[in-house]
C-alpha positions in Angstrom: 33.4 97.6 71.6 36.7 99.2 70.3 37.8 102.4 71.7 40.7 104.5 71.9 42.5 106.6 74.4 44.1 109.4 73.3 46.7 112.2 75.5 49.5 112.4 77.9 52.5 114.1 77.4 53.4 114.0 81.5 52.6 111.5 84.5 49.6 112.4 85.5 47.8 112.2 82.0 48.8 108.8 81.7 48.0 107.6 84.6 44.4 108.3 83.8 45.0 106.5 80.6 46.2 103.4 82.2 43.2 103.4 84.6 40.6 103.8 81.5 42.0 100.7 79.7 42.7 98.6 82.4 38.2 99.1 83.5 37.8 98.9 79.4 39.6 95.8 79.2 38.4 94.2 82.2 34.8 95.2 80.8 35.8 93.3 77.6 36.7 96.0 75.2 39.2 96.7 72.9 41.3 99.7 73.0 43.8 101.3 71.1 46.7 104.3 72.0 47.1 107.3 70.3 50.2 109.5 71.4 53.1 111.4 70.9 56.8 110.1 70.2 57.2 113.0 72.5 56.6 113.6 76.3 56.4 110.3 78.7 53.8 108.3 76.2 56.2 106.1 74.4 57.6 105.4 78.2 54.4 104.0 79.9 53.0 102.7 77.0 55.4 101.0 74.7 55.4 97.7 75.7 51.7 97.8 77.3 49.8 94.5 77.2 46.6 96.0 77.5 46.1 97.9 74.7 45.9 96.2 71.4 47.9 98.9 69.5 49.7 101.9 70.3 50.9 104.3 67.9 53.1 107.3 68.5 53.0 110.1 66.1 55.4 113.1 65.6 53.8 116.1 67.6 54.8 118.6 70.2 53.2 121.1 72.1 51.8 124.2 70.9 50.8 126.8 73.3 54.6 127.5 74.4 56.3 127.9 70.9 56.1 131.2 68.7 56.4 132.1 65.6 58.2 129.7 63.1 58.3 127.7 66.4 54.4 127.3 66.7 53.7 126.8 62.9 56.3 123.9 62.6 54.4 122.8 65.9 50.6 122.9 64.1 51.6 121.3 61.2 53.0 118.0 62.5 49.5 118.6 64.5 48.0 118.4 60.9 50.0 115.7 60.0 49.3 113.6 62.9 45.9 114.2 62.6 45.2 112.9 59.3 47.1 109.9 60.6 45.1 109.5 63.5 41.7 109.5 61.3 43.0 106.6 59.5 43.9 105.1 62.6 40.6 105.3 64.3 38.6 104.0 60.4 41.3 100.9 60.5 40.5 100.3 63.9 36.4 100.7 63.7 36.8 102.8 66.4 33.2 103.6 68.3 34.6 106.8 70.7 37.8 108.3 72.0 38.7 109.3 75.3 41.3 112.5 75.7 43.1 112.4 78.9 44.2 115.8 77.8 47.5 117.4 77.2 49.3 118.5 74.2 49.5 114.7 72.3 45.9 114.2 72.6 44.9 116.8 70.2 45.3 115.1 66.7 43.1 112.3 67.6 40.3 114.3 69.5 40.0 116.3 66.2 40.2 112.9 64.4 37.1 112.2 66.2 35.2 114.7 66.1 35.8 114.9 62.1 34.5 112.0 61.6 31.3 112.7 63.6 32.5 109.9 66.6 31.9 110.7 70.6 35.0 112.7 72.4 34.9 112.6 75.9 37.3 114.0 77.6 38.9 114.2 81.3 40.2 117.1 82.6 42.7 116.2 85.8 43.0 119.7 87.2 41.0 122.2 88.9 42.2 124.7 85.7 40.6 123.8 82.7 44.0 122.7 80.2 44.3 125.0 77.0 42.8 122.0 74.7 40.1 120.7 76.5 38.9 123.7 76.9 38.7 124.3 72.9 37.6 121.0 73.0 34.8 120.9 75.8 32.1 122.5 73.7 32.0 119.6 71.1 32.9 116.7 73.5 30.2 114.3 74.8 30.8 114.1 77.9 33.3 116.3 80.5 34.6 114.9 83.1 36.2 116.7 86.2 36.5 115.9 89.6 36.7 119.8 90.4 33.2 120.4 88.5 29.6 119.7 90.3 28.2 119.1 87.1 30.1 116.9 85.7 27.8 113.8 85.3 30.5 111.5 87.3 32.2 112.8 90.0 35.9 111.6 91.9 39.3 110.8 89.9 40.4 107.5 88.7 43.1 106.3 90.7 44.2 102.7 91.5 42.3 100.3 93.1 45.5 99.5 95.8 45.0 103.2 97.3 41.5 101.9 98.6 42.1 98.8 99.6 44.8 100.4 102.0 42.8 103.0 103.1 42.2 103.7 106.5 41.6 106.3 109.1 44.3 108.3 110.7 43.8 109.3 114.3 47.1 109.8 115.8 50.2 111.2 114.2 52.8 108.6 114.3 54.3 108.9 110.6 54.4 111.8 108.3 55.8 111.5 104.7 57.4 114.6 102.6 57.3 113.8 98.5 57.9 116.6 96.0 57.3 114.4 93.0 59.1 112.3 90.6 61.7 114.9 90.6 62.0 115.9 93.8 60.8 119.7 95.3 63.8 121.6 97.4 61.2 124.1 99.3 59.8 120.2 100.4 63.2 119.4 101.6 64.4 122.5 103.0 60.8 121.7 104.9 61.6 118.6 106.4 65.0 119.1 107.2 63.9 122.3 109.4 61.7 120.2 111.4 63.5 117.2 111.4 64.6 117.9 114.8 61.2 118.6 116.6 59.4 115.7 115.0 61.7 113.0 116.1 61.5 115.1 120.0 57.7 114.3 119.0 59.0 110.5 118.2 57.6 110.8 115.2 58.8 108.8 112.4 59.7 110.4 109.2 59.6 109.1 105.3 60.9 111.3 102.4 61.1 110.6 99.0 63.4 113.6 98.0 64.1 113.6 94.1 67.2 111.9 92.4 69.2 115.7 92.3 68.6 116.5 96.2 69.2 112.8 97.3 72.7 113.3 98.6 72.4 116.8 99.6 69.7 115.7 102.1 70.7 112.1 103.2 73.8 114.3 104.5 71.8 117.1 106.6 69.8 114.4 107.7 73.1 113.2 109.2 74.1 116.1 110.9 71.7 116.6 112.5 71.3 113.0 114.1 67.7 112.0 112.7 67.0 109.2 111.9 64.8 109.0 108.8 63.4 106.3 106.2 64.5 108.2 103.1 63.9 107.5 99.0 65.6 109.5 95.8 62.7 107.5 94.0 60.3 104.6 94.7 57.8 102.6 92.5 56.2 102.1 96.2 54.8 105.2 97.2 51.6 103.5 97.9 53.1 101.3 100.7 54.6 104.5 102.0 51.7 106.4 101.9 49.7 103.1 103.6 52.1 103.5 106.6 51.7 107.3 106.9 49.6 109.3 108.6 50.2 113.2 107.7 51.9 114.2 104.2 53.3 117.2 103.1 53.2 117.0 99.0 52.8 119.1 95.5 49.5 119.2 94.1 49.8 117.2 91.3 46.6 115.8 90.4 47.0 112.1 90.3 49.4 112.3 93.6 46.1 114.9 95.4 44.0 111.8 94.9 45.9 109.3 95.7 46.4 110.9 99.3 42.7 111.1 99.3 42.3 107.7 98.3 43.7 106.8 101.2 42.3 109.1 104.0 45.9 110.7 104.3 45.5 114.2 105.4 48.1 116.4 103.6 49.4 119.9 103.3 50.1 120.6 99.8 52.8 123.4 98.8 52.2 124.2 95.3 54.7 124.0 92.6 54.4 127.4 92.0 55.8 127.5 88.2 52.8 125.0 87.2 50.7 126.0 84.1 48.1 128.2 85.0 49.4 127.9 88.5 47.1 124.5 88.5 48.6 123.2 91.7 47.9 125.8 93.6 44.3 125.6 92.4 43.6 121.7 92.7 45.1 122.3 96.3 42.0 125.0 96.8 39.5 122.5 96.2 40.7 119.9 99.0 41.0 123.5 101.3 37.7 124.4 100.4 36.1 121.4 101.0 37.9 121.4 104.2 39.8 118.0 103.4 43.3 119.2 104.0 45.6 122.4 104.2 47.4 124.6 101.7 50.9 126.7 101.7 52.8 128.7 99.0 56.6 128.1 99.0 57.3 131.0 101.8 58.8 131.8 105.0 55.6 130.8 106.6 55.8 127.5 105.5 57.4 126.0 108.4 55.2 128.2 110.8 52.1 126.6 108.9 53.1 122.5 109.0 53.8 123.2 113.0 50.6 124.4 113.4 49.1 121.1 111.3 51.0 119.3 113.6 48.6 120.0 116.3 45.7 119.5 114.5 43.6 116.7 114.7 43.7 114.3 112.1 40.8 112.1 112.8 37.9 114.2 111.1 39.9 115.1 108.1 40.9 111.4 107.3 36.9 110.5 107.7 35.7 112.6 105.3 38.5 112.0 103.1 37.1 108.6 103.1 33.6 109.6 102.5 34.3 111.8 99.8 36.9 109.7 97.6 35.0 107.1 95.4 36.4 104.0 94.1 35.7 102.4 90.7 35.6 106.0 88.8 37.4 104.8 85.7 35.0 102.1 85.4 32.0 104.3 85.9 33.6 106.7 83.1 34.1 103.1 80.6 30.4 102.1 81.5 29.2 105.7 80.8 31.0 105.7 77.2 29.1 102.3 76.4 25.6 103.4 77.3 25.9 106.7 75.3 27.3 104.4 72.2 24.8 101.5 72.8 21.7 104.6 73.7 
């Protein structure tokens, strides 16, 4: 069957994108890429084997710009979108999947125009301007926030469950604040620095490329010792090896700590859309998977007191609830409705 993937923009959508064809592929499908020259598409997916094409079209976001700004901004939209439908009749394309964000909108209304299935995955716990125009007319919704949707978890890599395990004693805790670092994460670590190596615990931190040498110097004046990254392609190694993380709650990074039984306190990027961090973080709270803190002078107050918790319930039922195979589930799904 030939399908295609469509969205991105940031990280996290593509991620999903790359799980989706690597299951469709490995299922023996065909699958094309629609994005934008924009945003971080053209970077993960240039030179991708996996997909048989990958086209790039000239649009930007639309929900930020106004005025002159937002009209210029709908018509490449327009533009892109006619492309798109030729794209999808060259390709005899059977359904698109939207990863969401602003590049996957001219080819979701390519689809729909031309009376194909959308289905469409939503990474965060708040709904994302376009899928939500878009969820009424989609085929299927998928959302690991939302007990209806008809498959529940989040795609994420394979690797993060095969070195999964239990935590039961806090030997290792890790701080990341993202690709591009998070200072309030820093600031964090460097505070406690002290009593977790007292508590010969052994600290990793992945701090960001601009807060790098700022920290690797505190770090040295205050005589801890300290495994510490700018940037790594081998977070999941890290995370293997740790057993307590203090994160954001990006989506695709939430998971992956699931994935893995790591129990985490999340600190929000508070400046997110829709404040969407704070709200995927609420979930794993709510489901009483993990702990939650707003950038704030209780901050450090809060990580002391998950310091003496215990570790060994939260990194079970992180286990039980994170599910493995979920972007192969969501590719089977898209052939039975096409094949029904």
């Amino acid at each position: 069957m030939k399908l295609c993937i469509t969205g991105g923009g940031t990280g996290g959508h593509l991620m999903i994108a790359e799980s989706l064809v690597k299951a469709a592929v490995d299922d023996g499908h065909e699958v094309i890429f629609i994005g934008s020259k924009n945003g971080q598409d053209r970077k993960y997916f240039e030179s991708h084997s996996l997909f048989s094409h990958v086209y790039f079209l000239d649009t930007t976001g639309v929900v930020n710009k106004k005025g002159l700004g937002k009209l210029k901004a709908l018509y490449k939209v327009f533009k892109a979108f006619l492309i798109s439908r030729s794209l999808l009749k060259k390709h005899n394309i059977r359904a698109t999947y939207s990863v969401g964000g602003f590049s996957a909108a001219p080819a979701s209304f390519a689809t729909l125009s031309r009376f194909l299935p959308l289905f469409i995955h939503e990474q965060n716990a708040v709904e994302g301007r376009l899928n939500s125009l878009l969820k009424p007319y989609a085929s299927r919704f998928i959302s690991a926030y939302d007990e209806n949707s008809p498959i529940k978890g989040y795609p994420v890599k394979d690797l993060y469950f095969e070195k999964a395990r239990q935590r039961d004693k806090l030997e290792t805790i890790i701080f990341m604040g993202g690709s591009h670092g998070a200072k309030a994460i820093n600031d964090l670590a460097l505070s406690v620095a002290n009593k977790l190596q007292e508590l010969d615990i052994k600290i990793i931190h992945q701090t960001g490329d601009k807060d790098y040498d700022r920290v690797k110097e505190e770090y040295e004046r205050l005589h801890v010792e300290v495994e510490l990254y700018s940037f790594t392609k081998d977070l999941d190694v890290l995370i293997s090896r740790s057993d307590l993380a203090v994160s954001r709650a990006g989506a695709s990074t939430l998971w992956e700590l699931c994935a893995a039984g790591v129990p985490t306190l999340f600190v929000p990027f508070p400046h997110a859309a829709k404040d969407h961090q704070y709200h995927n973080a609420q979930f794993i709270v709510q489901n009483d998977l993990g702990w939650c803190e707003r950038e704030s002078e209780e901050l450090k107050s809060k990580l002391e007191m998950v310091l003496d918790e215990e570790l060994s319930d939260k990194s079970r039922r992180l286990l039980e609830y994170s599910q493995k195979g979920v972007a192969s589930l969501m590719i089977k799904d898209i052939v039975g409705f096409v094949n029904d």
